[in-house]
C-alpha positions as CSV (number, residue, x, y, z in Angstrom):
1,X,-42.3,-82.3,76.2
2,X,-40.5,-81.9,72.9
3,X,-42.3,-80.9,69.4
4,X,-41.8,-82.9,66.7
5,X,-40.2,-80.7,63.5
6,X,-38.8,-82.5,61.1
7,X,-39.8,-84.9,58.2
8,X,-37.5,-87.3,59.3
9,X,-38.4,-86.8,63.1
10,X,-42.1,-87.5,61.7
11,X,-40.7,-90.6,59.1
12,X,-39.2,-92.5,61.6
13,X,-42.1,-92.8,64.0
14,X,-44.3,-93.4,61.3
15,X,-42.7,-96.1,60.1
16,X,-44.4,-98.5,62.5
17,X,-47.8,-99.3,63.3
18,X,-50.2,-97.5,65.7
19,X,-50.4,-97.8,69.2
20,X,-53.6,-97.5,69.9
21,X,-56.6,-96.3,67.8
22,X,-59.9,-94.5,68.0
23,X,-62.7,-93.9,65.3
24,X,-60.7,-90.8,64.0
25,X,-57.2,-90.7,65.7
26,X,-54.3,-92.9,65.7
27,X,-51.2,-93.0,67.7
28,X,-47.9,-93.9,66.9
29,X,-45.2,-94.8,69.5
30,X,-41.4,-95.0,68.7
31,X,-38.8,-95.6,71.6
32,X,-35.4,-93.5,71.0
33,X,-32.8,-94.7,69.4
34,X,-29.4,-94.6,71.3
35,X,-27.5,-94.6,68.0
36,X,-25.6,-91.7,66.8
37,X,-28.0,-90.7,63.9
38,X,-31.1,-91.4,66.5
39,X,-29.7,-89.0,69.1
40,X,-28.9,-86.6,66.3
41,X,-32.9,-86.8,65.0
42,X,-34.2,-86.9,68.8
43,X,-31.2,-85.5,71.1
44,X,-33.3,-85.0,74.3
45,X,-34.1,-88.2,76.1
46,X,-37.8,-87.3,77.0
47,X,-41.2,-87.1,75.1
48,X,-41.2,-86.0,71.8
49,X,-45.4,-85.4,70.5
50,X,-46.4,-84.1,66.7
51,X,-49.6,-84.1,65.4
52,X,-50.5,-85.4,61.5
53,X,-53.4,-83.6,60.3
54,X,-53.9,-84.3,56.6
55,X,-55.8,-82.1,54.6
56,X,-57.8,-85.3,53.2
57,X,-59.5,-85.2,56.7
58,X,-60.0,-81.7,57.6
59,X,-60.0,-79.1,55.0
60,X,-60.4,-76.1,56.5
61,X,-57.3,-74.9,58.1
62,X,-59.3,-73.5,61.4
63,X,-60.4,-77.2,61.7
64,X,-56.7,-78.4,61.6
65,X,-55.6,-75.9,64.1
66,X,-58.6,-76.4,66.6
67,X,-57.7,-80.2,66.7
68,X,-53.8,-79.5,66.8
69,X,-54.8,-77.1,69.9
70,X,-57.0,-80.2,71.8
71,X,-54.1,-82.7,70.9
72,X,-51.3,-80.5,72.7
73,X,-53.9,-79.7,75.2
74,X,-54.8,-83.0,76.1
75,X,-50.8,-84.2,76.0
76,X,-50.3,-81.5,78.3
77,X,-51.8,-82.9,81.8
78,X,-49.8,-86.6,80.6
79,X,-46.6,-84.6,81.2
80,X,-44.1,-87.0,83.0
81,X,-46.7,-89.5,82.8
82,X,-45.8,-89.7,79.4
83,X,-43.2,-93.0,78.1
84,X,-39.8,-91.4,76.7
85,X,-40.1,-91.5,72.7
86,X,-41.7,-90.1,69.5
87,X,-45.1,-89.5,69.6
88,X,-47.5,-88.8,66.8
89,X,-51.0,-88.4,66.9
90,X,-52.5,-89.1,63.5
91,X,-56.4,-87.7,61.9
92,X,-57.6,-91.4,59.9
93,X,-61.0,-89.4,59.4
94,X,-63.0,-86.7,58.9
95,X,-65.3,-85.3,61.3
96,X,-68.8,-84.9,59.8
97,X,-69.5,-81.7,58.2
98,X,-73.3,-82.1,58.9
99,X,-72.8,-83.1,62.4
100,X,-70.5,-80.3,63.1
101,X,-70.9,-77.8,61.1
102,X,-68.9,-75.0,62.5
103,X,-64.8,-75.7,62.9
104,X,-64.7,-74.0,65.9
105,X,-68.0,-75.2,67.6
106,X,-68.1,-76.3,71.1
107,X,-69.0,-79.6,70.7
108,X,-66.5,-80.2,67.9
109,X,-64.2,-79.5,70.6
110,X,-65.5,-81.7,73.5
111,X,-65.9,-84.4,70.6
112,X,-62.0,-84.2,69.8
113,X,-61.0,-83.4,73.7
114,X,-63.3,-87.3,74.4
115,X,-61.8,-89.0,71.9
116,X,-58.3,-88.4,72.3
117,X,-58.4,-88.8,76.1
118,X,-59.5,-92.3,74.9
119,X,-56.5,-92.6,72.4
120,X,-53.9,-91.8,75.8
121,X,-55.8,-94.1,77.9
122,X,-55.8,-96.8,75.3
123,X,-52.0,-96.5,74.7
124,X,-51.5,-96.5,78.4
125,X,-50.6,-93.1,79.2
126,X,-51.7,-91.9,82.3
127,X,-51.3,-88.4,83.9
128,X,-47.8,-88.2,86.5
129,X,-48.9,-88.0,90.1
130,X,-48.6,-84.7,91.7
131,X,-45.8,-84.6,93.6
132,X,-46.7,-84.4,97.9
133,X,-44.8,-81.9,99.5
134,X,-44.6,-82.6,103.1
């Protein structure tokens, strides 16, 4: 699985609606163009993933971080299971301060690991088969 770099990597995904939605993520789905300037944004033909964490939502950097690290985690598993395209996994809101009070906490984590296992299975991404080897 490819990262997503660039702003115009991350502008043309963007561009159209979500996916699928869950109370604080978003995801946004973009097949690849097969035009020149698309192969010259994308030029691998697999799954490109970023994450969009804006500051709005999560103002601590270590928050930021700890859910970029749970999004890339969770992609992870998805692997070939994943549909050829952009990708981007977008924060729509904040995490409550008073519920979890500590960036790094445990259940901040498993809160963030729940929901976005929700977002994939929402948008229909399911984790590739292992492979039988006889």
């Amino acid at each position: 699985m490819h990262r997503l770099r660039s702003r115009p990597q991350f502008q043309a995904v963007m561009a159209l609606a979500p996916v699928a939605k869950t109370s604080h993520f978003a995801l946004h789905r973009v097949g690849l163009p097969d035009d020149e300037v698309g192969r010259a944004l994308f030029p691998a033909q697999a799954p490109w993933l970023g994450v969009l964490l804006p500051k709005r939502w999560a103002r601590r950097a270590v928050t930021r971080n700890a859910i970029r690290r749970q999004v890339y985690e969770t992609a992870r598993p998805l692997g070939a299971g994943m549909p050829v395209g952009a990708h981007v996994v977008r924060l729509r809101s904040e995490f409550s301060r008073k519920q979890f009070p500590s960036a790094t906490s445990e259940a901040l984590k498993r809160a963030v690991r729940a929901e976005l296992e929700q977002l994939w299975s929402r948008a229909g991404v399911r984790a590739a088969e292992p492979s039988r080897v006889a």
